[in-house]
C-alpha positions as CSV (number, residue, x, y, z in Angstrom):
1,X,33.5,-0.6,-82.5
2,X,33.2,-3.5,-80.5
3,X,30.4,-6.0,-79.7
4,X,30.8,-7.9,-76.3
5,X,31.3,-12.0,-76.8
6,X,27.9,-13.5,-77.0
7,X,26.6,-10.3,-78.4
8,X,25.2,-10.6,-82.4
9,X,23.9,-7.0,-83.9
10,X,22.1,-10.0,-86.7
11,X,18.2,-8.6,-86.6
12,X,19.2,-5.2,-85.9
13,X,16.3,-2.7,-87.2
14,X,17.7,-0.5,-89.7
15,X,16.6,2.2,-87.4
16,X,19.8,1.5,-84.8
17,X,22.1,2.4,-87.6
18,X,22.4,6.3,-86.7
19,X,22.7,5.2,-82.9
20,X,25.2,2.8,-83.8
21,X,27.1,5.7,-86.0
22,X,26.7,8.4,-83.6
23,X,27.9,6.6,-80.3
24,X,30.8,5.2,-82.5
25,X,31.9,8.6,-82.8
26,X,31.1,10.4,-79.7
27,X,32.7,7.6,-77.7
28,X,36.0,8.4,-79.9
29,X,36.0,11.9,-79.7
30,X,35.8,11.0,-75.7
31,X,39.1,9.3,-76.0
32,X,37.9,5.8,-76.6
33,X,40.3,4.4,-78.7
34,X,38.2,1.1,-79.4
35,X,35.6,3.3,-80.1
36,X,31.8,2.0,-78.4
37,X,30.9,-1.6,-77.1
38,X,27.2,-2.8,-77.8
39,X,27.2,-5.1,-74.5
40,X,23.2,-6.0,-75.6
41,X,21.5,-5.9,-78.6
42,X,18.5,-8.8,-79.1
43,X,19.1,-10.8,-76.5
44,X,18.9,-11.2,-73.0
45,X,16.2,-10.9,-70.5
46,X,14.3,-7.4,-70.5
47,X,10.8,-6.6,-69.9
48,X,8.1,-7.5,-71.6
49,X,7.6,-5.7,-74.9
50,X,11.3,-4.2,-74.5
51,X,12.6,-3.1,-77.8
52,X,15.4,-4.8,-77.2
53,X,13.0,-8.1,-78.7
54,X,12.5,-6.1,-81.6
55,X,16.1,-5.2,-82.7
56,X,14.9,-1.7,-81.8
57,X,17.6,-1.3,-79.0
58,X,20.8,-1.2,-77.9
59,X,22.8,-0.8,-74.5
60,X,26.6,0.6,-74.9
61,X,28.9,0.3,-72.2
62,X,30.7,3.3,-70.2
63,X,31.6,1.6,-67.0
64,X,35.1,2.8,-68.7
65,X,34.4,6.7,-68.6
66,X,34.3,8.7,-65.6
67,X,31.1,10.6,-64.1
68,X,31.9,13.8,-65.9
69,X,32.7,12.4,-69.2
70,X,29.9,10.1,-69.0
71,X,27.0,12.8,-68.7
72,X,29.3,14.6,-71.6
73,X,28.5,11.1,-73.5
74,X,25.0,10.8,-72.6
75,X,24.4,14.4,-73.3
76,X,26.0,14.2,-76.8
77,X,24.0,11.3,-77.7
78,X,21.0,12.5,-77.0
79,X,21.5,16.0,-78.4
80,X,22.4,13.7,-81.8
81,X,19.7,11.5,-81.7
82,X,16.7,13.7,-81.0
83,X,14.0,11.1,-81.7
84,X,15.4,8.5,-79.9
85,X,14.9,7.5,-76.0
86,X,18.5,7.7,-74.7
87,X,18.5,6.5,-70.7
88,X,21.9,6.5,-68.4
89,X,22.3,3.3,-66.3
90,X,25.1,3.0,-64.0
91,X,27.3,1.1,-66.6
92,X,25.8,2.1,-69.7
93,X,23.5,3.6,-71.8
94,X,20.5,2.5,-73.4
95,X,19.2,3.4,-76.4
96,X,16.0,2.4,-78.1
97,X,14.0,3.8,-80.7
98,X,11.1,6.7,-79.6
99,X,7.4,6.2,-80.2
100,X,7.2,9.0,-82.6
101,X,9.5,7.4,-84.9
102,X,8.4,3.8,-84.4
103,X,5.1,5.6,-85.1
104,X,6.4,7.5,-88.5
105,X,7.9,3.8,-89.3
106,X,4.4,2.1,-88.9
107,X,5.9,0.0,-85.5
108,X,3.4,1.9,-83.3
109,X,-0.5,2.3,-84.2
């Protein structure tokens, strides 16, 4: 794994640590030696009331991957992580937390 400079996973809900495992190994088992890269985790600017503010999401590069084995990565992370939103961006994915389990966590009303 590795975290882009200027990047701290520090605040991190407990409830990344399966996206954090599970895009470790996909992005292996794609041939990524390295492993993922968390390019965002709490900071930077998102919208308002992003998860992101929360430690409840994470953006992981593939710029590195082509097309093909980018929707392979995408479609293996959200076939893993069936209660979380998973959403391809040009250069990578984001992954945050989905309201039913921010709901069965008491994050949601």
């Amino acid at each position: 794994m590795k975290i882009k400079e200027g990047v701290t996973l520090a605040g991190i809900h407990i409830l990344m640590r399966p996206v954090l495992r599970e895009s470790e190994r996909i992005w292996k088992e794609q041939g990524r030696e390295k492993g993922v890269t968390i390019t965002c985790a709490m900071g930077g600017t998102h919208k308002a009331a992003s998860w992101h503010y929360y430690g409840l999401a994470l953006d992981l590069r593939i710029r590195y991957f082509d097309e093909s084995s980018r929707e392979h990565v995408f479609k293996a992370l959200k076939a893993a992580l069936p209660d979380y939103d998973i959403i391809l961006h040009k250069t990578h994915i984001h992954a945050e937390v989905g309201n039913t389990l921010a709901k069965r966590h008491g994050l949601l009303l």
